[in-house]
C-alpha positions as a Markdown table, in Angstrom:
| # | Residue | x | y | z |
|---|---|---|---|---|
| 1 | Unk | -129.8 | 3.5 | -96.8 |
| 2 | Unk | -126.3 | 2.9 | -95.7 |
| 3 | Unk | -126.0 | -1.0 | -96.6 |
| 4 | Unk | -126.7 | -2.2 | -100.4 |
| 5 | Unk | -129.6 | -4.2 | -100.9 |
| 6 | Unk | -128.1 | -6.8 | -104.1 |
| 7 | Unk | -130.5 | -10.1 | -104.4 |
| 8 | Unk | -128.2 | -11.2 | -106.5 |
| 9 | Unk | -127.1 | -14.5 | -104.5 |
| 10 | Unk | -124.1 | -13.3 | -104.2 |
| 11 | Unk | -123.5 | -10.8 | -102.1 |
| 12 | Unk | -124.4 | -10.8 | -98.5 |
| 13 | Unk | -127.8 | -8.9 | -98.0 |
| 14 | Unk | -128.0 | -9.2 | -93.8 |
| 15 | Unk | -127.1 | -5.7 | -93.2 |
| 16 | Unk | -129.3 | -4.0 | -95.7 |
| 17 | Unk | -132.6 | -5.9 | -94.7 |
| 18 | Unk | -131.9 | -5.8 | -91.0 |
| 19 | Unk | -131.3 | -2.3 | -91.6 |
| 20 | Unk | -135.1 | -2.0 | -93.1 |
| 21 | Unk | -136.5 | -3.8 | -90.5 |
| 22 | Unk | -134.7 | -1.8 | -87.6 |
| 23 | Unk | -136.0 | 2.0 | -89.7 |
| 24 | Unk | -139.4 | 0.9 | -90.1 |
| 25 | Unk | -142.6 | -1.0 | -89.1 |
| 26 | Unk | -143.6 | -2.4 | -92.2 |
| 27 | Unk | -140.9 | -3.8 | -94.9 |
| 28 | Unk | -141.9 | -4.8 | -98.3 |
| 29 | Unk | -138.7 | -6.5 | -99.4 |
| 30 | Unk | -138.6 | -6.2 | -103.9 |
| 31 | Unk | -138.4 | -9.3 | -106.2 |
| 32 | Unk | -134.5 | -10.0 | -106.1 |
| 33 | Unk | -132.3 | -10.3 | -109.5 |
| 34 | Unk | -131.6 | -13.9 | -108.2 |
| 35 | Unk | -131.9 | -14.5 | -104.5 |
| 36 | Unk | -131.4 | -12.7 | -101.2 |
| 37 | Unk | -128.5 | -14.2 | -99.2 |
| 38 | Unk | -128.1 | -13.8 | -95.2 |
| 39 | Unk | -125.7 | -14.6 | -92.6 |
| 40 | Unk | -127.0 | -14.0 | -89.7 |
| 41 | Unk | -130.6 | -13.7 | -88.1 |
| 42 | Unk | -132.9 | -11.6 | -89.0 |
| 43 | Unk | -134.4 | -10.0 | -85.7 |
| 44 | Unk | -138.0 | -8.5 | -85.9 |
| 45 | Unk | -139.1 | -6.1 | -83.1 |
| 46 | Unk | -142.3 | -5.1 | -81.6 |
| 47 | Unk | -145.5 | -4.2 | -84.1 |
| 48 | Unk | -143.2 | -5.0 | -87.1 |
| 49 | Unk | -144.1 | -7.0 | -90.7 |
| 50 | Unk | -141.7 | -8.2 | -92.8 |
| 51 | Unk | -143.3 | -9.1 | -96.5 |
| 52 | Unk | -141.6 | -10.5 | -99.5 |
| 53 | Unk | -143.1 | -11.6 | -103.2 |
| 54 | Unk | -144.6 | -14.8 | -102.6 |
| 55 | Unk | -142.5 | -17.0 | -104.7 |
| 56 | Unk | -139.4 | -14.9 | -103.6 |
| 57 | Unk | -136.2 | -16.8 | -102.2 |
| 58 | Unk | -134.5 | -15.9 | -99.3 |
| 59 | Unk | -131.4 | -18.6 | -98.4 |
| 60 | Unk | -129.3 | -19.1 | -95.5 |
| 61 | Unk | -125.4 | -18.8 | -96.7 |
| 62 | Unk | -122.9 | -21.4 | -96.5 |
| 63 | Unk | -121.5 | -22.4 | -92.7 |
| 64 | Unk | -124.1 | -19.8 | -91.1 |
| 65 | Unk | -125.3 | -22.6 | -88.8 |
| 66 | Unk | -128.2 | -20.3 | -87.2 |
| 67 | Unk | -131.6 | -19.4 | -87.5 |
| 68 | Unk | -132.7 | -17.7 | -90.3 |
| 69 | Unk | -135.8 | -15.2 | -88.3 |
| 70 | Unk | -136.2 | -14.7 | -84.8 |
| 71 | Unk | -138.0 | -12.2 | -82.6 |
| 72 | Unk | -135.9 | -9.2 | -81.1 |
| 73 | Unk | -135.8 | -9.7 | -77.3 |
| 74 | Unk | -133.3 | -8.5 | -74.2 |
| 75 | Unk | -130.9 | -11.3 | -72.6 |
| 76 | Unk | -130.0 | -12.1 | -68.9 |
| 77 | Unk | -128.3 | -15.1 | -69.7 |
| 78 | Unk | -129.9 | -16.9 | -66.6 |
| 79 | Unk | -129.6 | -20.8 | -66.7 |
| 80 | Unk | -134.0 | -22.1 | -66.7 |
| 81 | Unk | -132.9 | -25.6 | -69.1 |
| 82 | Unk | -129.7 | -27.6 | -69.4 |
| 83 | Unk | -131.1 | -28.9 | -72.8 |
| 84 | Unk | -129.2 | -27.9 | -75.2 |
| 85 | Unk | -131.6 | -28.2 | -78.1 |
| 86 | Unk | -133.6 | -25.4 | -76.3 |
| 87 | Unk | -130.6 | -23.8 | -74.9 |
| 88 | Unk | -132.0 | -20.0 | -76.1 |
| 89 | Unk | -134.2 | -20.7 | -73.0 |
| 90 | Unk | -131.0 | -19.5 | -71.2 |
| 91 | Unk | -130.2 | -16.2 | -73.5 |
| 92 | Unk | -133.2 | -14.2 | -73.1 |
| 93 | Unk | -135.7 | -12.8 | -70.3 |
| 94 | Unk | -138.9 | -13.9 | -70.0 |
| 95 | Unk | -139.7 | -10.5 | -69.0 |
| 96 | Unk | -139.7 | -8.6 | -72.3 |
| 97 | Unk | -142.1 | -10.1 | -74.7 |
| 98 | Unk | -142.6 | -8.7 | -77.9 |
| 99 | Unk | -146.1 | -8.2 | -79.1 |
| 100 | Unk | -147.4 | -7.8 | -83.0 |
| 101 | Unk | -145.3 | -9.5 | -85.9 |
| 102 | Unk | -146.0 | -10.4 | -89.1 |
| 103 | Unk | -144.0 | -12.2 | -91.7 |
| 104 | Unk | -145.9 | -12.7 | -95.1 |
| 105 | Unk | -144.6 | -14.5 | -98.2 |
| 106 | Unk | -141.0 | -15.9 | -99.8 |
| 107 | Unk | -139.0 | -18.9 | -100.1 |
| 108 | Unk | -137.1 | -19.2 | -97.0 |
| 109 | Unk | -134.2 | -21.7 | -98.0 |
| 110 | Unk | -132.7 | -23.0 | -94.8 |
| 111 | Unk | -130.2 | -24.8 | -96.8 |
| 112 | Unk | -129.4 | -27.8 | -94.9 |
| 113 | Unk | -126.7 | -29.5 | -96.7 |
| 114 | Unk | -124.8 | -26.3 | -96.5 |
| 115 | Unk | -125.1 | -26.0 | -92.7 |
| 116 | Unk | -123.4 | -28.2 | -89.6 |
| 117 | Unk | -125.2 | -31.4 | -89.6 |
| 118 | Unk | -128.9 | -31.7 | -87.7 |
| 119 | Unk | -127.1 | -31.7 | -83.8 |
| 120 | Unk | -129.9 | -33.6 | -83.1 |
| 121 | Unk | -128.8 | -36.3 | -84.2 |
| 122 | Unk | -124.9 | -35.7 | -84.6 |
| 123 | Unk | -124.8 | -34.1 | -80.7 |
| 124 | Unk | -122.6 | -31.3 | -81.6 |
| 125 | Unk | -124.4 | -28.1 | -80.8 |
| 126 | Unk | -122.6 | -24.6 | -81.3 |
| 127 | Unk | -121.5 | -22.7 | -78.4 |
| 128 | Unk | -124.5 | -19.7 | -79.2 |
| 129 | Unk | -126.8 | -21.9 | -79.4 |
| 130 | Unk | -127.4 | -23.3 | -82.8 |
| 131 | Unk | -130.2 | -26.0 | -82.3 |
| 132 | Unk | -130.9 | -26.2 | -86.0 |
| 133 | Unk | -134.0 | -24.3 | -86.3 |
| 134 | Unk | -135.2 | -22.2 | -89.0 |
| 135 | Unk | -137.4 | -19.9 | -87.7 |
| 136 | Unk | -137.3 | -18.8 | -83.4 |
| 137 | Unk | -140.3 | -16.8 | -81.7 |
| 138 | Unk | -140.2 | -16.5 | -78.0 |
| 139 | Unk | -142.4 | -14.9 | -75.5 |
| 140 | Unk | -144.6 | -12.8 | -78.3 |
| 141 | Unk | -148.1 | -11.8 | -78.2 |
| 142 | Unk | -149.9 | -11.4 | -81.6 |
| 143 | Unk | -148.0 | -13.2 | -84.0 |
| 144 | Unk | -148.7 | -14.4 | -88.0 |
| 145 | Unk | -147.1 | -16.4 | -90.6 |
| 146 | Unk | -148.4 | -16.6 | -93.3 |
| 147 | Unk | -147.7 | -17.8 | -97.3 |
| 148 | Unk | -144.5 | -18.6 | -97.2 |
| 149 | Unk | -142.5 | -21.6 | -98.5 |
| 150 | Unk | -140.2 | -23.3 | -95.5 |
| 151 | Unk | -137.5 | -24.9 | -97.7 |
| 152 | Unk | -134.9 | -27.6 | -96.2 |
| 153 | Unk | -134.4 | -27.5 | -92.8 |
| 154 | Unk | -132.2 | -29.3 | -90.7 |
| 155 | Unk | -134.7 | -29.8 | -88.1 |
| 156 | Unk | -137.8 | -27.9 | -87.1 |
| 157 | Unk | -138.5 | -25.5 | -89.7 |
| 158 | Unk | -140.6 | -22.9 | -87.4 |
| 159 | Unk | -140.6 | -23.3 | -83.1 |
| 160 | Unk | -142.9 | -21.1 | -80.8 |
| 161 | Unk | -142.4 | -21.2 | -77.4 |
| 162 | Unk | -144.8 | -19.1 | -75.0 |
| 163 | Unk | -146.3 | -17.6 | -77.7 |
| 164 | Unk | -149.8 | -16.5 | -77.5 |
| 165 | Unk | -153.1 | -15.2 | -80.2 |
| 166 | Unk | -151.2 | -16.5 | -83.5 |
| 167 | Unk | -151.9 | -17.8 | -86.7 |
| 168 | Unk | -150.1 | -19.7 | -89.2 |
| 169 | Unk | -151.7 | -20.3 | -92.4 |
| 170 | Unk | -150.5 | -21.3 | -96.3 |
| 171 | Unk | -147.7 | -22.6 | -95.3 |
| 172 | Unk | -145.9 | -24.9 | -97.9 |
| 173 | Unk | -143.0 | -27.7 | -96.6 |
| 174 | Unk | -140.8 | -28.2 | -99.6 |
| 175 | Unk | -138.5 | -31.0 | -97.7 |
| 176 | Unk | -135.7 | -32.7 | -99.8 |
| 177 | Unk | -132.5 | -34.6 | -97.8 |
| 178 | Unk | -132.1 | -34.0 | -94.6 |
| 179 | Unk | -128.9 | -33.4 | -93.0 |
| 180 | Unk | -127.7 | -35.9 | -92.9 |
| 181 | Unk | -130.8 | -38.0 | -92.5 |
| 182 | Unk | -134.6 | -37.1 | -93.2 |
| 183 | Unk | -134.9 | -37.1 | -89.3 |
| 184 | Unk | -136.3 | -34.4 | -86.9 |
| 185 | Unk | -137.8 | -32.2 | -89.6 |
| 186 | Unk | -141.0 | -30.9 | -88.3 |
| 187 | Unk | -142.9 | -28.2 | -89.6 |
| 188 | Unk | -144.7 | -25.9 | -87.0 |
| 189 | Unk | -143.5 | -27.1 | -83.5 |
| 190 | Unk | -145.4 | -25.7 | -80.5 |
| 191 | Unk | -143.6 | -25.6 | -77.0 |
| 192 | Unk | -145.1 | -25.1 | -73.8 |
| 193 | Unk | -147.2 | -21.9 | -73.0 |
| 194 | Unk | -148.5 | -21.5 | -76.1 |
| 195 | Unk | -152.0 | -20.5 | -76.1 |
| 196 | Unk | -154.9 | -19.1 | -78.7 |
| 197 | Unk | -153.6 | -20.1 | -81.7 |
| 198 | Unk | -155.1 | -21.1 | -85.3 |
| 199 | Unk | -152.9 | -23.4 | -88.0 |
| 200 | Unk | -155.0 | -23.6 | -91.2 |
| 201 | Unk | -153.7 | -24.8 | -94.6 |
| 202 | Unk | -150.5 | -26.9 | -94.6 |
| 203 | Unk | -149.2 | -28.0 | -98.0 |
| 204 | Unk | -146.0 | -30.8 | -98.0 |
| 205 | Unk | -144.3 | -33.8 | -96.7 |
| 206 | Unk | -142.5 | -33.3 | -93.0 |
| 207 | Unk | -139.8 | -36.3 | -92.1 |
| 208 | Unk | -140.9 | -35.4 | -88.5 |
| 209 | Unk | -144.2 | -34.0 | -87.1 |
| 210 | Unk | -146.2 | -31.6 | -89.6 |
| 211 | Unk | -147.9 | -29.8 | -86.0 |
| 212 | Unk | -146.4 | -30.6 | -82.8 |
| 213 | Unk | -148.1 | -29.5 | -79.6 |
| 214 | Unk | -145.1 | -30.2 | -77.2 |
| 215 | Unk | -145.7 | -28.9 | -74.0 |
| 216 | Unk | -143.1 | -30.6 | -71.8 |
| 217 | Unk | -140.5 | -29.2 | -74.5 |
| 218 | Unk | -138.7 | -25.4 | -74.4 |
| 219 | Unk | -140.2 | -23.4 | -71.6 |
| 220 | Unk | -142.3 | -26.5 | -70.4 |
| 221 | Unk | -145.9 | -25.7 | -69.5 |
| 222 | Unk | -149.3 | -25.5 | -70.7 |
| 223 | Unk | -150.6 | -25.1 | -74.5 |
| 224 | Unk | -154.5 | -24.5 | -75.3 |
| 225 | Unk | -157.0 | -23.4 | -77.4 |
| 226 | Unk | -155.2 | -24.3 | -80.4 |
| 227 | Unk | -157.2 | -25.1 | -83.8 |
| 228 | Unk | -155.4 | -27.4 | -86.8 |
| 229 | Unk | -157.5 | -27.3 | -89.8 |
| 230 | Unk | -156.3 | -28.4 | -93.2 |
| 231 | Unk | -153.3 | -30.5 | -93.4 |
| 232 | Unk | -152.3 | -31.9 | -96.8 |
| 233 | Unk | -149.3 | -34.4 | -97.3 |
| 234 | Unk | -148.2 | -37.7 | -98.9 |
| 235 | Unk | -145.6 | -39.9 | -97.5 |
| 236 | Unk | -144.9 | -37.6 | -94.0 |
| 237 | Unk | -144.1 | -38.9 | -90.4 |
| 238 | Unk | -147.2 | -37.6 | -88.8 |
| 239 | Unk | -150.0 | -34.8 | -89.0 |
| 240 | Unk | -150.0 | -34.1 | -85.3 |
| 241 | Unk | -148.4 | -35.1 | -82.0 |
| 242 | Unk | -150.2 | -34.0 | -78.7 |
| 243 | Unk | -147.2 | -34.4 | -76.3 |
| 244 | Unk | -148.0 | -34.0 | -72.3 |
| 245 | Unk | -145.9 | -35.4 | -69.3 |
| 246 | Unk | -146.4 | -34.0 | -66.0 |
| 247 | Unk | -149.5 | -32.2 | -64.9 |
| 248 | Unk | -147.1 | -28.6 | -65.6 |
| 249 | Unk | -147.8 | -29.5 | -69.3 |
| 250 | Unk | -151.1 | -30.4 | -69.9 |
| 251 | Unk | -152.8 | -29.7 | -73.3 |
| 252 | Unk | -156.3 | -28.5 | -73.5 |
| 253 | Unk | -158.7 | -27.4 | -76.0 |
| 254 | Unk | -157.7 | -28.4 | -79.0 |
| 255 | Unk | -159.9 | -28.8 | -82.6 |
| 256 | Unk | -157.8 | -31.0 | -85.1 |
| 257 | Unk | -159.8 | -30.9 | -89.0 |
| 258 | Unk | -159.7 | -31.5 | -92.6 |
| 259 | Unk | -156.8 | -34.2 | -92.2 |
| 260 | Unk | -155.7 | -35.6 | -96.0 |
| 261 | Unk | -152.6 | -37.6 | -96.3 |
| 262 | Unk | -150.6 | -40.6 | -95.6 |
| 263 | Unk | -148.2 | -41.3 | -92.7 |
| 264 | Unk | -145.5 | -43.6 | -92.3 |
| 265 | Unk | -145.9 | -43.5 | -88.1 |
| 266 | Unk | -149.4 | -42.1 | -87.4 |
| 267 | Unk | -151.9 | -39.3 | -88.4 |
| 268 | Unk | -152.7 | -38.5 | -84.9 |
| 269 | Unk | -150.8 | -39.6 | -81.2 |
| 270 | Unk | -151.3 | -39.1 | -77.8 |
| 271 | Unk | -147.5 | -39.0 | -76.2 |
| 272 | Unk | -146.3 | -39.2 | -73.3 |
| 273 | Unk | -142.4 | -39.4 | -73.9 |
| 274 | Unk | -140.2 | -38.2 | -71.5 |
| 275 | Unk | -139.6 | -40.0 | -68.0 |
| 276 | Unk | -140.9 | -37.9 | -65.4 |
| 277 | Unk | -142.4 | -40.0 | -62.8 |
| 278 | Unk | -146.0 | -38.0 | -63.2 |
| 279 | Unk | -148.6 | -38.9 | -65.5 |
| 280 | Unk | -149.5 | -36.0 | -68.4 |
| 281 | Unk | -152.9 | -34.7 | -68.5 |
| 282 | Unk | -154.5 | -33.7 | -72.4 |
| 283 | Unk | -158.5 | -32.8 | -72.5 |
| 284 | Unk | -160.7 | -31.8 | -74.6 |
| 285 | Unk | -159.5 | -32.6 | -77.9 |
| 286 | Unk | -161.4 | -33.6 | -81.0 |
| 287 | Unk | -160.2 | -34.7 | -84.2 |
| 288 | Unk | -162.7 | -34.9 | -86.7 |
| 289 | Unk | -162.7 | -35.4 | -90.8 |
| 290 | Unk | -159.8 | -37.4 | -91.4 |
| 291 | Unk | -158.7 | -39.3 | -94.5 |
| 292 | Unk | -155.6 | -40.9 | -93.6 |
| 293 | Unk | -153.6 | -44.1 | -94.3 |
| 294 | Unk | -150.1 | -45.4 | -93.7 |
| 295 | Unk | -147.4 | -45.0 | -96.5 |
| 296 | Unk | -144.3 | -46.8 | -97.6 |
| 297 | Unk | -141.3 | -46.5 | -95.1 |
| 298 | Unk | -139.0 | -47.4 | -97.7 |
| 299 | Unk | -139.3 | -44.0 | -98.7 |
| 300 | Unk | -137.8 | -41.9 | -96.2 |
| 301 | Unk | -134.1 | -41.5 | -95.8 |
| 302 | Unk | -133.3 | -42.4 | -92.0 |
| 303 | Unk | -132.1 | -45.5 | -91.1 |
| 304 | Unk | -133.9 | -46.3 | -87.8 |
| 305 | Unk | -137.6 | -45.3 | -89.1 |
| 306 | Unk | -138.0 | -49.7 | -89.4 |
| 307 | Unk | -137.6 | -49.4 | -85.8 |
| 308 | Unk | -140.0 | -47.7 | -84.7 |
| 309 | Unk | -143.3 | -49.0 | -82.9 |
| 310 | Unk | -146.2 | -49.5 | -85.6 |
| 311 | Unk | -148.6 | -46.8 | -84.6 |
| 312 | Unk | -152.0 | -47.0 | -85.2 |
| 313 | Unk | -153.9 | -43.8 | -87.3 |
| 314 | Unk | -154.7 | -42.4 | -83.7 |
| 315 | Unk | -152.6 | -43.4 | -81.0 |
| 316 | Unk | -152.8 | -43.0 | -77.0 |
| 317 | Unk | -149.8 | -43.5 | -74.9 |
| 318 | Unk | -149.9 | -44.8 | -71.5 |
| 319 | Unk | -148.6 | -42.5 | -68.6 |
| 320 | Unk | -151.3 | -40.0 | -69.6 |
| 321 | Unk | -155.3 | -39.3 | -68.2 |
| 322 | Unk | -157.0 | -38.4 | -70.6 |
| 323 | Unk | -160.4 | -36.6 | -70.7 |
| 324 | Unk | -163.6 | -35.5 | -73.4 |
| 325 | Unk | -161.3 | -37.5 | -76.4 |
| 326 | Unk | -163.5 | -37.6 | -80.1 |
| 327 | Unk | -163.2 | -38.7 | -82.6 |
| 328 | Unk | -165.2 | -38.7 | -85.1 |
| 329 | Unk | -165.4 | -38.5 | -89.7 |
| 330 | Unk | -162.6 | -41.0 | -89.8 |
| 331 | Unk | -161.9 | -42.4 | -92.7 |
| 332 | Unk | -159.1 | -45.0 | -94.1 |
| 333 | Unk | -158.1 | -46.9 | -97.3 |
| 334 | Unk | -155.4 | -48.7 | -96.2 |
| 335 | Unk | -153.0 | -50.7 | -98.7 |
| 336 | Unk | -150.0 | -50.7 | -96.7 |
| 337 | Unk | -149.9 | -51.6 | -92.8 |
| 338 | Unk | -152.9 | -53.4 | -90.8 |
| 339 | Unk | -151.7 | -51.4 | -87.7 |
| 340 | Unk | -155.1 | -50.9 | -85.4 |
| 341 | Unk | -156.8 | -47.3 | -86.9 |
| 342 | Unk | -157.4 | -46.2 | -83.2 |
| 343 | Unk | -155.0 | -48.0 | -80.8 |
| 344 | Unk | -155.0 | -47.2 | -76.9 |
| 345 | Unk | -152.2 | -48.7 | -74.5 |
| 346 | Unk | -151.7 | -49.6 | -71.6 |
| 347 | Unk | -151.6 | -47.4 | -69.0 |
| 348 | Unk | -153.5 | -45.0 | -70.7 |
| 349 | Unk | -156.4 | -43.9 | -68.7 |
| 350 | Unk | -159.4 | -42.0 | -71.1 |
| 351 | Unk | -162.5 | -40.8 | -68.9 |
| 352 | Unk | -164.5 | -40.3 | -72.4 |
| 353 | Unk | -164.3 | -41.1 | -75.6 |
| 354 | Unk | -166.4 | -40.8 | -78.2 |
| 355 | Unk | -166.1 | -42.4 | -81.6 |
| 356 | Unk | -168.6 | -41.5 | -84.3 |
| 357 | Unk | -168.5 | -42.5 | -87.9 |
| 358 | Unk | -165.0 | -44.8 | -88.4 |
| 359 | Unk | -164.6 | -46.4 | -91.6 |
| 360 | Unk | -162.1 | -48.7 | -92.8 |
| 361 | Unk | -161.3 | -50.5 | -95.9 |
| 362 | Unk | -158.3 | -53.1 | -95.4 |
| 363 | Unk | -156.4 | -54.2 | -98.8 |
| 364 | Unk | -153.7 | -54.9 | -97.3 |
| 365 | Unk | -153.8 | -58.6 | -97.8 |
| 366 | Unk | -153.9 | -59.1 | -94.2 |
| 367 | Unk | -157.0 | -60.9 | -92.4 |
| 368 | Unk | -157.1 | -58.3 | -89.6 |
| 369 | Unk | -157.3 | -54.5 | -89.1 |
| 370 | Unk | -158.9 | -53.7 | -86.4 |
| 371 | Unk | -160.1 | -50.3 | -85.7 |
| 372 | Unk | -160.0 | -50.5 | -82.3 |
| 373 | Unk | -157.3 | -52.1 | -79.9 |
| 374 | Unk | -157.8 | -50.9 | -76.1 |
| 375 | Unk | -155.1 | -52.2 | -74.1 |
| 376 | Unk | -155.6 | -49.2 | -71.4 |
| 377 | Unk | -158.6 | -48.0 | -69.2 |
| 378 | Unk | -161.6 | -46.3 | -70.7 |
| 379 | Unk | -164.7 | -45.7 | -68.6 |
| 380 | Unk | -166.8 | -44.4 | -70.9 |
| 381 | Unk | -166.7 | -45.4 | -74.1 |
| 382 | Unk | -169.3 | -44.2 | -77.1 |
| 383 | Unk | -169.1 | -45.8 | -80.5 |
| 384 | Unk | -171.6 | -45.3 | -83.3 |
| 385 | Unk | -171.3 | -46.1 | -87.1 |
| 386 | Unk | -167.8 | -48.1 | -86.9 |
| 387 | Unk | -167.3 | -49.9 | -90.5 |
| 388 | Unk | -165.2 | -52.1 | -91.3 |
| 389 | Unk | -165.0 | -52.8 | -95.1 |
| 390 | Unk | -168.9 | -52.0 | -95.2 |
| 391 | Unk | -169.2 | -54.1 | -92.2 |
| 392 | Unk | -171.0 | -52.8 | -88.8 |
| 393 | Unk | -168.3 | -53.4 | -86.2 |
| 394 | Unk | -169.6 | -54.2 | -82.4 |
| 395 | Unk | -167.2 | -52.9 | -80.1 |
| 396 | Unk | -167.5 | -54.5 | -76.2 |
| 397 | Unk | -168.2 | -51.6 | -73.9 |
């Protein structure tokens, strides 16, 4: 082995671990003296896993202002988005995906504070690219993450884009200050063409959506088949956002489970989002066992969080169809905001929707808190067991 391999936070360790992953399919990284520093990304080919100690650290140096672990993949440099947050869109082919990687285990430190500011919200994106991601998979097949600590980002802490058959699973979020606001931080956001995919066992507050499932976002198109089960979290922006807006980027098939937390937007929306003069299509989505509530937005860092709507626990945007909706095993003790629990606007069409087993109890001193507010169109509409502190609610059908 040509480069050192120190660990000793000191010293740069790039070289020596790319140089691992680059001799050899499978790369059990030691317990470091201190921590192991890198520079640059790390780049993972084809049928490759990268594994470190579980409670190993792995942080992003000073000034690096780049992702920390991408996917290896050839470049044609062809222009297919003028968005700069997804500008790697324009530095790879589509038409070499990589198939079969693993990464298992560590701390992976994205130090923030250390980094350019999130360009998100500042508007100054580097000239390669730097978006402010932490982890970057595009176009693989067979993919895994899995027990691993995602450690201050300075926006979304692992994106997929036209990814397909992965799992991510024990994944902790250990989110401090954002840079410079808690704003944008999600934890596992899914861009379009993502398919087959299971997210099980999420541990940690996000200051931005803890599962996104953005298909109008990267390489814009569909996402399906996707489970979410297990999602654990105090005081975080949201569990899941189901975004669609144009029939190009509908969201199908999706099972959303085992929900515990509170949210200081919503547990659950429906988005719609960007202006594109079509209507987005999501069907066949249920959400079921959910014990959610709102938390206190005095908590979190970011100035324009008071100005944001008051979402209800699940919330449907209008400028969307939507079809086969349940929900169901909903439950909520709520002490902080009397926003509906299941709130449907206008201009949001639902051909079904089923919901089973709603319970509320309101101490939040105010006189109503409704669990259901339909301001859109639903033609068929099945409730049974709605409960309001105790109380039978009748819903108009």
């Amino acid at each position: 082995m040509a480069n050192i391999l120190y660990g000793d936070g000191v010293h740069d360790d790039t070289a020596a671990i790319q140089e691992l992953i680059d001799a050899s399919c499978e790369v059990r990284l030691p317990c470091p003296k201190k921590h192991f520093l890198i520079s640059k990304p790390l780049e993972l080919h084809s049928n490759c896993k990268l594994c470190l100690p579980r409670y190993a650290e792995i942080r992003l140096a000073p000034a690096s202002n780049c992702v920390m672990l991408k996917n290896k993949t050839k470049g044609d440099y062809g222009e297919r988005t003028a968005s700069k947050l997804f500008s790697f869109l324009n530095h790879y082919s589509p038409d070499f995906p990589c198939e079969n990687i693993e990464v298992e285990g560590g701390i992976w430190n994205f130090n923030n504070k250390q980094q350019n500011p999130n360009p998100i919200l500042s508007g100054k994106y580097e000239p390669e690219g730097y978006s402010g991601f932490g982890f970057l998979f595009y176009n693989v097949k067979g993919f895994r993450l899995s027990s691993v600590t995602l450690k201050d980002p300075c926006n979304f802490s692992v994106t997929l884009d036209t990814v397909s058959y992965f799992n991510v699973e024990n994944i902790t979020f250990d989110f401090n200050d954002g840079n410079e606001y808690q704003s944008n931080m999600d934890g596992i956001h899914i861009n379009g063409n993502c398919h087959h995919g299971h997210i099980e066992k999420l541990f940690g507050t996000c200051y931005d959506d803890t599962v996104a499932l953005n298909a109008r976002e990267g390489s814009c198109g569909p996402i399906s088949d996707i489970t979410i089960r297990g999602i654990y979290t105090e005081g975080a922006y949201s569990a899941v956002r189901l975004l669609s807006s144009c029939r190009k980027s509908p969201i199908r098939n999706v099972h959303i489970s085992d929900v515990h937390g509170t949210f200081y937007h919503f547990c659950v929306s429906f988005q719609h989002h960007y202006d594109t003069g079509e209507r987005g299509l999501v069907e066949n989505v249920k959400i079921s066992d959910i014990y959610a509530a709102k938390s206190d937005r005095n908590l979190v860092k970011f100035y324009l969080v008071h100005k944001y709507d008051k979402y209800g626990i699940i919330d449907f945007a209008g400028q969307n169809d939507y079809k086969n909706i349940t929900v169901e095993n909903l439950h909520r003790k709520e002490s902080i905001d009397a926003t509906p629990t299941v709130r449907i606007l206008e201009n949001a069409n639902i051909d079904h929707l089923i919901l089973h087993n709603i319970t509320t109890e309101n101490y939040t001193g105010s006189e109503q808190m409704p669990v259901l507010v339909n301001s859109g169109n639903v033609k068929n509409l099945e409730v049974c067991a709605l409960y309001e502190n105790g109380k039978v609610v009748h819903v108009l059908v």
